[in-house]
C-alpha positions as CSV (number, residue, x, y, z in Angstrom):
1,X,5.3,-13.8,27.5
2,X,6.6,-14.3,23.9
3,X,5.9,-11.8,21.4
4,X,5.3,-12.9,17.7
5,X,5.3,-11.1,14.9
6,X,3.6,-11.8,12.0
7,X,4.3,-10.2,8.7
8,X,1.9,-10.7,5.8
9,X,4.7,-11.5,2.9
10,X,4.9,-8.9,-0.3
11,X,6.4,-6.5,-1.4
12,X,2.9,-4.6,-2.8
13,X,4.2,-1.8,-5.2
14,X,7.3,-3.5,-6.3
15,X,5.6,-6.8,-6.9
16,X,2.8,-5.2,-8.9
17,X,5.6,-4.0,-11.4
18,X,6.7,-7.5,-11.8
19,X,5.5,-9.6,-14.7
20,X,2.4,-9.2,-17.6
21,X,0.9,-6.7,-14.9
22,X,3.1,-4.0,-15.1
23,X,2.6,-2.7,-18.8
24,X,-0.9,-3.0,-17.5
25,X,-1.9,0.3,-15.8
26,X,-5.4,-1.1,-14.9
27,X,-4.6,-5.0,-13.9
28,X,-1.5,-2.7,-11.8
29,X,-4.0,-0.7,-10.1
30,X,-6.8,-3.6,-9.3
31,X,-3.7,-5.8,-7.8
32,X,-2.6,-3.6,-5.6
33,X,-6.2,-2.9,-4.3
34,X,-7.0,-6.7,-4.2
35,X,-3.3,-6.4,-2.3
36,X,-4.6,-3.9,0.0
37,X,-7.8,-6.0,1.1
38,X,-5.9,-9.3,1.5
39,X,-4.2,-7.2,3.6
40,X,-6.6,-5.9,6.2
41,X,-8.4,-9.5,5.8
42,X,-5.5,-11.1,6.8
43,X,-4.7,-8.5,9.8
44,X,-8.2,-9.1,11.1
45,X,-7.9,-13.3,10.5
46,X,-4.7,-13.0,12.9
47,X,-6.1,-11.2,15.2
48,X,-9.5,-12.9,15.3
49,X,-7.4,-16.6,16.1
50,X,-4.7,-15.0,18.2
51,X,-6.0,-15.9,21.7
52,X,-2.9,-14.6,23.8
53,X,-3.2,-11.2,22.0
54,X,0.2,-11.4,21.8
55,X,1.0,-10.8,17.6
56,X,1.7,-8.3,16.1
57,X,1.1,-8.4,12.7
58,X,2.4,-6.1,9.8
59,X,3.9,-5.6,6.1
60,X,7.3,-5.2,4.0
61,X,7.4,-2.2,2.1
62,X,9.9,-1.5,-0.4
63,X,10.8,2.4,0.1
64,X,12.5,4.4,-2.5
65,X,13.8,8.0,-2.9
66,X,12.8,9.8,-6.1
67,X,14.8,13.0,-7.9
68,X,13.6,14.7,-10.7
69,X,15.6,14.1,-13.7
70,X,15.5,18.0,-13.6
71,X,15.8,19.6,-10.3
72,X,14.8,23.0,-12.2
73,X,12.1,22.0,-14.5
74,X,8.8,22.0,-12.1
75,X,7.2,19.3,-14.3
76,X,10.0,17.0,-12.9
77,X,9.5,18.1,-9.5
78,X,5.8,17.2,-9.8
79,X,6.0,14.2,-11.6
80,X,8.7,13.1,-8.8
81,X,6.6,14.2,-5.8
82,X,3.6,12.6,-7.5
83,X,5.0,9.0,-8.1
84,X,7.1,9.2,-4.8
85,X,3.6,9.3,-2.7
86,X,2.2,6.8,-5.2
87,X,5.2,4.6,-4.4
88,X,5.7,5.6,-1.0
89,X,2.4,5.9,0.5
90,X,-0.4,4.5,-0.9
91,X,-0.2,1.1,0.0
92,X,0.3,1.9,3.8
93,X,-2.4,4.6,3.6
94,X,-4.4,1.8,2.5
95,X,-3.7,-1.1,4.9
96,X,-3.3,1.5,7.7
97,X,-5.8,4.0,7.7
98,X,-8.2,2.3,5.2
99,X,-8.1,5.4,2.8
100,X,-7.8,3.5,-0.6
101,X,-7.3,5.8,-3.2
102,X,-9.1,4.2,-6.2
103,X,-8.2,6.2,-9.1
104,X,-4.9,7.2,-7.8
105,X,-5.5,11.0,-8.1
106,X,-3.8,11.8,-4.8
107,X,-7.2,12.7,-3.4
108,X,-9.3,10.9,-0.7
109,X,-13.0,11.1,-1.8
110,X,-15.5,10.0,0.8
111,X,-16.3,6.7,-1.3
112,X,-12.6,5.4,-0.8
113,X,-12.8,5.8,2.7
114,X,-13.0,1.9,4.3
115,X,-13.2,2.0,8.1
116,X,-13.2,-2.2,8.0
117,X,-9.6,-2.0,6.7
118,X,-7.8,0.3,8.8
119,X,-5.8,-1.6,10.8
């Protein structure tokens, strides 16, 4: 038996920032959502035609470490923390546990909750 691996090719957060779309906050944020829902389409499309059930199908995600400019100034450490999850975390909380966090405020409301894309 032959395991395959299927990884659906971008790079989400990094790729948003590429191009007219990153000066863009709102065409940024609607790409990454359209990103996230390809995503979990494409997952279940796999898996739908897979007949040995023998994929396994993920992502690349490109990871980085954020520092406050000011390690004493707590509106450094926030603003770090804050765009560390952002860049960190949304995308798989999205394509994983299908909590899509529309207006990126950190917070999961019950309306960006998608049980058809957790995958």
């Amino acid at each position: 038996m032959t395991t395959r691996r299927q990884y659906i090719p971008n790079i989400p957060v990094l790729a948003s920032q590429q191009g007219p779309l990153w000066p863009r906050a709102d065409l940024t944020a609607k790409a990454l959502q359209n990103e996230a829902v390809a995503h979990a389409g494409a997952y279940d499309l796999i898996h739908q035609f897979d007949t040995s059930g023998d994929n396994q199908v993920g992502f690349t995600l490109s990871m980085f470490s954020w520092a406050p400019a000011d390690p004493t100034n707590p509106v450094d450490i926030d603003a770090a923390a804050a765009f560390s999850d952002f860049y960190n975390r949304w995308y798989p909380n999205a394509v994983i546990n299908g909590q899509m966090d529309s207006n990126f405020d950190g917070v999961i409301t019950p309306d960006e909750i998608h049980p058809d894309m957790v995958g």
